[in-house]
C-alpha positions in Angstrom: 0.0 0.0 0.0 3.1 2.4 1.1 4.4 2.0 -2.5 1.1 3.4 -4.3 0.8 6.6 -2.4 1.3 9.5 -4.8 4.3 11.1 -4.2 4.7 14.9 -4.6 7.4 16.0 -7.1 8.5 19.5 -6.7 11.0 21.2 -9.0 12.3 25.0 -8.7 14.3 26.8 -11.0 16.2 29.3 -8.7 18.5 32.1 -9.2 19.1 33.8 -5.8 17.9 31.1 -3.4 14.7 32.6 -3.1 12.5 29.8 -4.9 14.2 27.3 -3.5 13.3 28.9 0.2 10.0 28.8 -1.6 10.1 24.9 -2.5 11.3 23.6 0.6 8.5 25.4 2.2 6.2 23.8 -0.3 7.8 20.6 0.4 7.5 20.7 4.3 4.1 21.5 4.5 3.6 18.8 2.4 5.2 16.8 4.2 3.4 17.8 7.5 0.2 16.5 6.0 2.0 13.3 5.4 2.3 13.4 1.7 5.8 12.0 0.6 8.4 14.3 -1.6 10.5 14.5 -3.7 12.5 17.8 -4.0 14.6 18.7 -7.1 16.4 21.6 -8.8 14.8 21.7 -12.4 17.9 20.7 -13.9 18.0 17.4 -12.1 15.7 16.2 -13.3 14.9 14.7 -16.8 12.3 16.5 -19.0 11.5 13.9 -20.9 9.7 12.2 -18.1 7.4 14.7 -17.9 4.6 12.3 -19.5 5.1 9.8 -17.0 4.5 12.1 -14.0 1.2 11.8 -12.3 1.3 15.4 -10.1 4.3 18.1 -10.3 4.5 21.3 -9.0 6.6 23.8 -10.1 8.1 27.1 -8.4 10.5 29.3 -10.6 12.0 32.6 -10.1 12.4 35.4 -13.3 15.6 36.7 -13.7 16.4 39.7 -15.6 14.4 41.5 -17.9 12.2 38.2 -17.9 15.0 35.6 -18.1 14.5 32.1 -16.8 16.8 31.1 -14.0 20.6 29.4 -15.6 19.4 26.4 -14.3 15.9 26.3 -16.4 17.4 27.0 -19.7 18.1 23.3 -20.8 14.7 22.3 -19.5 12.8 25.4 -21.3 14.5 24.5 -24.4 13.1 21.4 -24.3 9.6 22.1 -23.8 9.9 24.6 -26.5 10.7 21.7 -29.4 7.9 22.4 -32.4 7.6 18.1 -32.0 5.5 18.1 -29.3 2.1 17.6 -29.6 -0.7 19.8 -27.6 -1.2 16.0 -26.1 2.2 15.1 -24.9 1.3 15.9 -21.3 -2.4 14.7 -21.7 -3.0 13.4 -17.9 -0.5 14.7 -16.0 -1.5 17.9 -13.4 0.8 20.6 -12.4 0.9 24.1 -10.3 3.1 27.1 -11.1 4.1 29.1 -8.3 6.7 32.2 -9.8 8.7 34.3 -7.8 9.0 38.2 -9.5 9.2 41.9 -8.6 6.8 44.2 -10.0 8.8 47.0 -10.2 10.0 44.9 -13.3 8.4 45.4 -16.7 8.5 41.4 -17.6 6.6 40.6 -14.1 6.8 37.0 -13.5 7.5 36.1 -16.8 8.7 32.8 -16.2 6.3 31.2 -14.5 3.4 33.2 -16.9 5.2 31.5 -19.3 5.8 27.8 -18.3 2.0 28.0 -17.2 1.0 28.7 -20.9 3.3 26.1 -22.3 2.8 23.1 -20.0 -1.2 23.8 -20.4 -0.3 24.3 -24.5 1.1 20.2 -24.1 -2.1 18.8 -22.6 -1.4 19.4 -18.5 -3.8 20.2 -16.5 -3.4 22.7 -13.4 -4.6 21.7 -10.5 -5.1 25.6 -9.1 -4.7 28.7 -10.7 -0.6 29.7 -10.7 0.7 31.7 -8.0 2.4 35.0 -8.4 4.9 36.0 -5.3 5.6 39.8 -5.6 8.8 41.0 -4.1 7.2 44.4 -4.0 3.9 43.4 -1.6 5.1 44.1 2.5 5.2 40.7 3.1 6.9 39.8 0.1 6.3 36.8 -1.6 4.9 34.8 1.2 1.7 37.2 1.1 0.7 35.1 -2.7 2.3 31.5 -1.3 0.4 31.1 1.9 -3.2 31.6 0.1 -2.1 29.7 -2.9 -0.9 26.3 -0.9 -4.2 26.3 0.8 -5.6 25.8 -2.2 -3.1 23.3 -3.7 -4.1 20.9 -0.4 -7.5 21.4 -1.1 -7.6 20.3 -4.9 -5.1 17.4 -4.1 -6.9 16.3 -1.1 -10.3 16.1 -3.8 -8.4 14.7 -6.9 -6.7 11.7 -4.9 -7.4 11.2 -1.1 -4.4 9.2 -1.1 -2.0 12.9 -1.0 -3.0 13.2 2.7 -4.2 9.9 4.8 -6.3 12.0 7.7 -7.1 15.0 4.8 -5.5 18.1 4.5 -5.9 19.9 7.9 -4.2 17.2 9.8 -0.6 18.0 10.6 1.7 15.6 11.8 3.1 16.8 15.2 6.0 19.3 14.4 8.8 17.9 17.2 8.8 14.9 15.0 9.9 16.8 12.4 11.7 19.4 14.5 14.0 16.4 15.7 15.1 16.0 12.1 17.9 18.5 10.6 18.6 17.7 7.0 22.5 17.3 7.8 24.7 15.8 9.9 28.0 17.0 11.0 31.7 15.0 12.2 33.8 16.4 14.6 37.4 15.5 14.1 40.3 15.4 16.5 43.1 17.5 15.2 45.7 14.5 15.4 44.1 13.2 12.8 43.5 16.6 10.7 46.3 17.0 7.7 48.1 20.2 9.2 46.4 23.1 8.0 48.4 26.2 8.3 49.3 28.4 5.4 50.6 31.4 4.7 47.9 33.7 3.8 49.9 34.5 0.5 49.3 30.9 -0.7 46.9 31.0 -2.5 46.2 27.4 -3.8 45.5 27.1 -0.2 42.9 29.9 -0.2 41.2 28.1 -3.0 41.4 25.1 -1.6 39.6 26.0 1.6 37.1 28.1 0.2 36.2 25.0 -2.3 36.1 22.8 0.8 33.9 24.6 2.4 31.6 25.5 0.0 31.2 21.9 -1.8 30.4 21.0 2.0 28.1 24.0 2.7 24.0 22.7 2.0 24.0 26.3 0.5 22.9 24.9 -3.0 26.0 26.8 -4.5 25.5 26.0 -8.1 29.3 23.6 -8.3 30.8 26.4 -10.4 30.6 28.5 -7.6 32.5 26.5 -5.3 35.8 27.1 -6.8 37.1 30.7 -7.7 37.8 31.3 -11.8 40.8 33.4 -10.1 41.7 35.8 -7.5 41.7 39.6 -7.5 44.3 41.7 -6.4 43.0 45.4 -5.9 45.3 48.1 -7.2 43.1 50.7 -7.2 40.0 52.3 -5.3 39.4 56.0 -5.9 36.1 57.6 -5.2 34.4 59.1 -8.6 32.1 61.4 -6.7 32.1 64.4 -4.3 31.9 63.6 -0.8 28.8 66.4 -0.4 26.9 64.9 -3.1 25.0 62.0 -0.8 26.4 59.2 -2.8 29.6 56.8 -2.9 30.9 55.4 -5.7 33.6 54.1 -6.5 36.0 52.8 -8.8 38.4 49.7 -8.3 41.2 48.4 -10.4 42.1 45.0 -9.9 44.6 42.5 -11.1 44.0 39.1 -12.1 46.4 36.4 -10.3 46.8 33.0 -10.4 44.9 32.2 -13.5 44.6 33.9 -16.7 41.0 34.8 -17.5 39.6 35.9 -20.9 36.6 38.3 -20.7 34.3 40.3 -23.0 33.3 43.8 -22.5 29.6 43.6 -21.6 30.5 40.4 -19.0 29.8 40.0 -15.0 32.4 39.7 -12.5 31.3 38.2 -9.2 33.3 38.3 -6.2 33.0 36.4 -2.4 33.2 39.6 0.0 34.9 39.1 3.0 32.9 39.3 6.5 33.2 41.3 9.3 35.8 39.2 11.8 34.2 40.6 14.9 30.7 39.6 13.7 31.7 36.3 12.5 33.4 36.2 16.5 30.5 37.1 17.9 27.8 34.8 16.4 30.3 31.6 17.2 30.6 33.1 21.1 26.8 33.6 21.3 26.3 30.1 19.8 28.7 28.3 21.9 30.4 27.2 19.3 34.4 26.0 18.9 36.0 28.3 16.3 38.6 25.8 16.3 37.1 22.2 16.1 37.5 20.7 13.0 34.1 19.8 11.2 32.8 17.8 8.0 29.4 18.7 6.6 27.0 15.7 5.3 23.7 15.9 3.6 21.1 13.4 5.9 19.8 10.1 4.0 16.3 11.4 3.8 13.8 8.7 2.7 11.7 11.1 0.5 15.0 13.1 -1.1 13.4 16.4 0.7 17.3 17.4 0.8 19.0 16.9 -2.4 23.2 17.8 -2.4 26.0 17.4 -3.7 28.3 14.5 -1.7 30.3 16.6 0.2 34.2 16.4 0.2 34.4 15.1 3.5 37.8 16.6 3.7 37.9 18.3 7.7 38.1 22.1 7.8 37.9 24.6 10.9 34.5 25.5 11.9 35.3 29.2 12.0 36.8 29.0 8.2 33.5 27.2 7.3 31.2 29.9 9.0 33.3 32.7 7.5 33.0 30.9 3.9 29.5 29.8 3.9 27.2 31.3 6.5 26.0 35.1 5.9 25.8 35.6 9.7 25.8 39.5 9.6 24.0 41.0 7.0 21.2 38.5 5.2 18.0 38.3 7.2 16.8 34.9 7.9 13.8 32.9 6.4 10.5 32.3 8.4 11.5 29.1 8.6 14.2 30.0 11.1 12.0 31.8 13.4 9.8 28.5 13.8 13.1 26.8 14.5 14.5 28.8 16.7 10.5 28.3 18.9 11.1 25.0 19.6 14.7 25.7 21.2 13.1 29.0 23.4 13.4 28.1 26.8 12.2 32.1 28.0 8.1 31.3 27.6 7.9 35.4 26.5 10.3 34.3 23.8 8.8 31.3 22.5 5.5 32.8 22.0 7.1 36.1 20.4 8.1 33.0 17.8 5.4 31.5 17.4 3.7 34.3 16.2 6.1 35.4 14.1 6.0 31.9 12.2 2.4 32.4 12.3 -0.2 33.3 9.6 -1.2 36.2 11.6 2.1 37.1 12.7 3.3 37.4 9.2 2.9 41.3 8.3 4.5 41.7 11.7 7.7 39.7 11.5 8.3 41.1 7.7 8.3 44.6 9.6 11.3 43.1 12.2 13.1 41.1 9.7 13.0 41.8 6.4 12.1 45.8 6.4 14.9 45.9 9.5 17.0 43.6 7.6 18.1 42.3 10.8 20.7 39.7 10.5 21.0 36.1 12.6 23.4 37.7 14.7 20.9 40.1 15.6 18.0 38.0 15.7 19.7 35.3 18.0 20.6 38.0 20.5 17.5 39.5 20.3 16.1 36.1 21.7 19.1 35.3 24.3 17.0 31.8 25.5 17.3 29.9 22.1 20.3 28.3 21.5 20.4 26.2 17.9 22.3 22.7 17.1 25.1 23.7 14.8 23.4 21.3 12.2 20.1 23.6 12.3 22.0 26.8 11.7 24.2 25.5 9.2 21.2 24.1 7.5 18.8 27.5 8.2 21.7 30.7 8.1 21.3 32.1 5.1 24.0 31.5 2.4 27.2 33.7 2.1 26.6 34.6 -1.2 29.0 35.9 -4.1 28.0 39.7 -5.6 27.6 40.2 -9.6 28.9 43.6 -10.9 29.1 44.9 -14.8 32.8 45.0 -16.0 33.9 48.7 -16.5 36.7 47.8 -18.6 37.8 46.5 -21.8 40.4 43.7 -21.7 42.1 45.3 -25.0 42.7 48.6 -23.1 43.3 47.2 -20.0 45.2 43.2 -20.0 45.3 41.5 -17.1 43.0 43.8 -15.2 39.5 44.2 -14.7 37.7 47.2 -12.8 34.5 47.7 -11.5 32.0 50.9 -10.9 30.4 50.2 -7.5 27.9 52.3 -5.5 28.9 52.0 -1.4 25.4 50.9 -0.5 23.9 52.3 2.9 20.4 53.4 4.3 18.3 54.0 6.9 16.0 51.6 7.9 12.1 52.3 9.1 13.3 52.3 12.7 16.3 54.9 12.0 19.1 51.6 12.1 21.9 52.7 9.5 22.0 49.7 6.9 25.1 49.1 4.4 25.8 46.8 2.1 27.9 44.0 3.1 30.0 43.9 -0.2 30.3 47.1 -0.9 31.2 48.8 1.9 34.2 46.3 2.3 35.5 46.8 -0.9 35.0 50.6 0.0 37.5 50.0 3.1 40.1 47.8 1.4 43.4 50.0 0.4 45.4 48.5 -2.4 48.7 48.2 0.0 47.2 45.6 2.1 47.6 43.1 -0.7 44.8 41.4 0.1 43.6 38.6 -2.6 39.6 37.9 -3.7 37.9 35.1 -5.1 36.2 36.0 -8.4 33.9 34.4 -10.6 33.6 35.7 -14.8 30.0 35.1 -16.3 28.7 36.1 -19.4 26.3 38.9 -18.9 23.2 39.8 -20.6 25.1 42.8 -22.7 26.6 40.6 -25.7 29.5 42.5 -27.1 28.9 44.6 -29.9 30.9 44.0 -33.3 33.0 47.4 -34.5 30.6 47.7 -37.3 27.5 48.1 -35.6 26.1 51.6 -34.5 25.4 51.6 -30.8 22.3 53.6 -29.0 23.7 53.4 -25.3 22.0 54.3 -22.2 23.8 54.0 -19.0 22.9 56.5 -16.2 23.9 56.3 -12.9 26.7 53.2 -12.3 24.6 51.8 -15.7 27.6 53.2 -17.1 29.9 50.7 -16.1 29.4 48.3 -19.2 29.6 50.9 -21.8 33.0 52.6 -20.5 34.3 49.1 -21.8 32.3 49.1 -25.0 33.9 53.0 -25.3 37.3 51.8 -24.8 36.7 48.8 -27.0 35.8 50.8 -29.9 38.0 53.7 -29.5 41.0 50.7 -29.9 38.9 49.2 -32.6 38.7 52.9 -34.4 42.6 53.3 -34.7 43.1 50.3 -37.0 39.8 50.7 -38.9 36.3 52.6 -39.2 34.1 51.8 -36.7 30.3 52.3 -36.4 28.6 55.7 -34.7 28.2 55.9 -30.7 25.1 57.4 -29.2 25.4 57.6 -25.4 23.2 58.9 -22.6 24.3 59.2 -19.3 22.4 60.5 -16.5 23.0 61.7 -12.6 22.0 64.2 -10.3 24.4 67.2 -10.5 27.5 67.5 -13.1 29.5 68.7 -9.6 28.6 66.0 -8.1 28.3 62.8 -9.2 28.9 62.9 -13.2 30.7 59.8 -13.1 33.8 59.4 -15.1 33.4 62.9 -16.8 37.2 63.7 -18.4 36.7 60.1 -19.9 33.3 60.4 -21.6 34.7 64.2 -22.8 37.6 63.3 -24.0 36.0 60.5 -26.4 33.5 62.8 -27.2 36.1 65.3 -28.8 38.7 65.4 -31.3 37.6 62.8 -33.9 36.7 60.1 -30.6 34.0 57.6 -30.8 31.6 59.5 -29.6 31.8 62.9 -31.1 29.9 64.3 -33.7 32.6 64.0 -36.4 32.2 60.5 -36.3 28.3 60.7 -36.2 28.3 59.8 -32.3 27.2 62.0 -29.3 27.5 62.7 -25.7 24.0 63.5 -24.1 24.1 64.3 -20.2 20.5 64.7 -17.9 21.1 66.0 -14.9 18.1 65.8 -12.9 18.7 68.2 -10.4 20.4 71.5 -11.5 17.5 73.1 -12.5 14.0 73.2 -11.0 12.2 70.7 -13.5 13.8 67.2 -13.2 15.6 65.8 -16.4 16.4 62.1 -17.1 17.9 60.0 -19.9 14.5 59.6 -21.3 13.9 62.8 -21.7 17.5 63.6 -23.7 16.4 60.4 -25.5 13.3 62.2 -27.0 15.1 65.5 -27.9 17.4 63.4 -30.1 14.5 62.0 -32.0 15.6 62.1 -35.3 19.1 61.2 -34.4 18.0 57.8 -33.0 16.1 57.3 -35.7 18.8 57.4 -38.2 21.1 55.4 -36.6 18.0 52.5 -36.2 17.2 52.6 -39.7 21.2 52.1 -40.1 20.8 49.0 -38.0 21.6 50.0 -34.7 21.2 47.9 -31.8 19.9 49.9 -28.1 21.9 48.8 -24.9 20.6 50.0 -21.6 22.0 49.2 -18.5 21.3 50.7 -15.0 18.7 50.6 -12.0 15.7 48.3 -12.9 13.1 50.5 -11.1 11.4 52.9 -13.3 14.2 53.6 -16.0 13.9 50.4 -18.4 10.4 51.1 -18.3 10.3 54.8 -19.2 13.3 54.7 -21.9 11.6 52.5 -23.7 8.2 54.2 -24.0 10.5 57.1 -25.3 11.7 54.4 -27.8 8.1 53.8 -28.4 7.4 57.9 -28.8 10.3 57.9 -31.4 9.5 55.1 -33.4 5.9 56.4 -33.7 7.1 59.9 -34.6 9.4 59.6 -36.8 8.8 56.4 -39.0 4.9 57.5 -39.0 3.0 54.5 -36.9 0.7 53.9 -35.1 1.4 53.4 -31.2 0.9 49.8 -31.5 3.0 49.2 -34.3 5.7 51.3 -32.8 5.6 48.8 -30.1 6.1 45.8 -32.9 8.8 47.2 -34.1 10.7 47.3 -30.8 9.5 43.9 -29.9 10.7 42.7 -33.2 13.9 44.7 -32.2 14.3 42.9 -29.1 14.2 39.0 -31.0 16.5 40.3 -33.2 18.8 40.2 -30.7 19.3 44.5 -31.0 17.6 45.7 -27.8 19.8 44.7 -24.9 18.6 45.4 -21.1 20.9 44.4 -18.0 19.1 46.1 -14.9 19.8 45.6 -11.4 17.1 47.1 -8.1 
């Protein structure tokens, strides 16, 4: 009888943790009602046995301008094939749950998108998707919470088999509790390979920070365990005024240890460093050993809730593996932690502030302490002095030390063996008047090039393919959405001495030219003189600065007084790059591309908005934006 229960498949398609968090929630309420599951990142599994599933369930993240998740892509391909028939999923039923922010234009594309296609091949959904908003106060939870009652309910009335005593009955949650999804070995050091290094070497480094990290149950994708190379900063001079209200900067590093080959338009990620005294603090208030020796193991779980690599099994320090792995200071924790952390409250005041907060009802309320405070674990855990967590639990539940993705400012044929970045020194002040910054950031910010001190780094491909010399370019980069397009200028202007090279347009945007006009004798100095983007060569430097005169100016405003400009160049072929802050500026520069094309090639609004769209799949209308 055991062997004919349904079981539950759940897959996610994740790109910042967020619908895994999402999944496993899924997956242990589920669980609670007794149902069996089986957990899996989409690309574990195998797409072709799709038909052969009875009941899947399907939570994916959008990316991007409406990108799926890396690890969809293989899996979306596949469903896309013209050979399947509208009855290749005849029979089996599915729910979408998507993970987005409205504040982008392509609004939980993804999961729109899979819905459409998996109900185009014959599926059936079970409920109507869900749609998790990063913008609503309680952030996606607000959409998931009403949308999994429902779930239960439709399972519980398509096959009574899902949940033995119905829906509503919950198996007792110590039982559960009891259960962390890892295990960890203590070693004695007699039998630990000696582990000192000198902090110079830096095959060490890597080797620790891979040890760790193949270990951690993070789900770091595996090319994240081991650094493409290490970073040695040569430079870090501030680009804007020190009255303006903003930090930026601009870092020059070196690239040691490997040799990397990059493209202008490509991502550099890096694996900040955290605050020692923070990291010493949360291992005191844990009663922890910063110097026991520890291996990290996934748990044999029956129904594969856990799915993880096999870990090295290679013994590293505890404190190396916190520092590596854990964000303990500056990512607030999952709700899932604060039910945790109830059933090792001993303070009854405690315990019940928990509870609550892992409530239903409690939910607005511990968005408001957590997320809007963005109030670490450290905090949290001393806020609640009476809990103290197994290591296994807060190994499994600390939120991931994540590595941070920047847009390459630099051109690797201007600048060889380097790389530099345009960063913005992230603070702010949170509802309750706590002073927030960002945790990579502001450590880049501090480190001075003298110290010698060497980063991981990771090189991706970003969403700005590099352009050929021949192609005109429309760029729009304000704020630190310049970065990509200083390495497109200084690509071209190297291009343009051995050949001609096609017109630049670019428009750049800040608040005052004083104050924060970011890399201005560089922009000026191509803009003259025969450069790439003066008007000799049928280029152009346009500048909005929003606040030096009482009506407020942006990009898309010096995007519509150059009207016929733009136009030219897109009837030449030219293909639009825009790069910056993903709130409202995507959004408004391309109804501006919308007024233009409807102006000046004479349609109507809604084939202006063709045109672009056909723009877009033709592989000329680039957007990389970032909130």
């Amino acid at each position: 009888m055991e062997d004919r229960r349904p079981k539950l498949v759940i897959l996610y398609a994740t790109q910042t943790g967020n619908a895994l968090d999402a999944a496993e929630r899924v997956a242990r309420e589920a669980e609670r009602r007794g149902c069996p599951v089986m957990l899996l990142s989409i690309d574990e599994y195998d797409v072709s046995s799709l038909p052969h599933e009875d009941t899947i369930i399907f939570v994916v993240s959008t990316t991007g301008q409406g990108d799926t998740p890396d690890s969809m892509k293989v899996f979306w391909k596949f469903l896309l094939q013209r050979n399947l028939s509208k009855h290749w999923l005849e029979g089996v039923r599915y729910a979408v749950f998507g993970l987005g922010d409205s504040g982008y234009q392509k609004y939980n594309f993804v999961s729109k998108k899979l819905d459409k296609r998996l109900s185009d091949l014959g599926a059936m959904a079970i409920v109507e998707k869900g749609l998790g908003d990063d913008q609503h106060p309680s952030g996606y939870e607000a959409a998931l919470d009403p949308w999994m009652s429902s779930l239960w309910s439709m399972l519980n009335q398509i096959n009574d088999k899902f949940f033995p005593q119905g829906p509503d009955f919950l198996i007792p949650d110590m039982k559960l509790i009891d259960q962390p999804k890892i295990h960890i070995t203590y070693h004695s050091v007699d039998k630990v390979d000696s582990q000192s290094s000198p902090n110079s070497d830096l095959k060490w480094i890597e080797m620790q920070i891979e040890r760790a990290r193949s270990m951690s149950p993070g789900k770091f994708t595996h090319d994240k365990t081991t650094p493409n190379c290490f970073l040695k900063l040569i430079q870090n001079q501030q680009l804007t005024r020190a009255e303006c209200g903003k930090d930026v900067r601009h870092f020059e590093f070196e690239i040691v240890s490997s040799t990397i080959e990059y493209k202008v338009g490509d991502i550099l990620e890096v694996l900040p460093s955290q605050n020692q005294a923070a990291v010493d603090s949360f291992i005191q208030r844990c009663n922890l050993d910063p110097d026991a020796f520890i291996t990290v193991h996934p748990k044999e779980m029956n129904n594969h809730l856990l799915h993880t690599r096999t870990s090295a099994n290679v013994p590293i320090k505890l404190k190396t593996f916190v520092e590596l792995t854990m964000d303990v200071a500056s990512a607030p924790p999952r709700r899932y932690f604060f039910e945790v952390m109830s059933y090792f409250a001993t303070a009854p005041h405690e315990k019940e502030k928990l509870q609550y907060f892992s409530s239903p009802e409690g939910r607005d309320d511990l968005y408001q302490y957590n997320q809007k405070e963005r109030r670490s674990v450290l905090e949290v855990l001393e806020d609640f002095p009476s809990v103290q967590m197994p290591f296994e639990w807060l190994v499994q539940l600390v939120p991931p030390l994540k590595t941070r993705a920047f847009s390459i400012s630099s051109s690797p044929l201007a600048h060889s063996n380097q790389v530099h970045l345009t960063v913005s020194v992230v603070s702010w002040m949170t509802p309750f008047k706590r002073k927030r910054s960002g945790l990579c950031s502001t450590w880049l910010a501090k480190l001075d090039p003298e110290q010698s001190i060497y980063i991981p780094a990771w090189f991706q491909k970003g969403a700005l393919s590099p352009p050929p010399p021949s192609l005109p370019l429309i760029l729009i980069g304000p704020g630190t959405g310049c970065a990509p397009f200083r390495g497109f200028v200084e690509e071209r202007a190297i291009q343009n001495e051995s050949s001609a090279t096609a017109p630049v347009l670019f428009f750049f945007g800040c608040r005052n030219e004083d104050g924060d006009f970011l890399y201005r004798d560089f922009w000026l100095s191509h803009s003259q003189n025969g450069g790439v983007l003066s008007e000799a060569k049928g280029g152009g430097l346009f500048v909005a600065f929003s606040r030096d005169q009482p009506q407020k100016v942006y990009v898309q405003h010096k995007v519509q007084e150059n009207s016929w400009k733009i136009w030219n160049l897109l009837t030449e072929g030219a293909a639009i790059y825009i790069a910056g802050s993903s709130t409202k500026m995507p959004s408004d520069v391309l109804l501006a591309f919308e007024d233009i094309v409807s102006k000046e090639g004479g349609l109507p609004r809604e084939s202006a908005v063709r045109w672009l769209r056909t723009l877009e799949k033709a592989g000329r209308y680039h957007v990389e934006a970032w909130s």
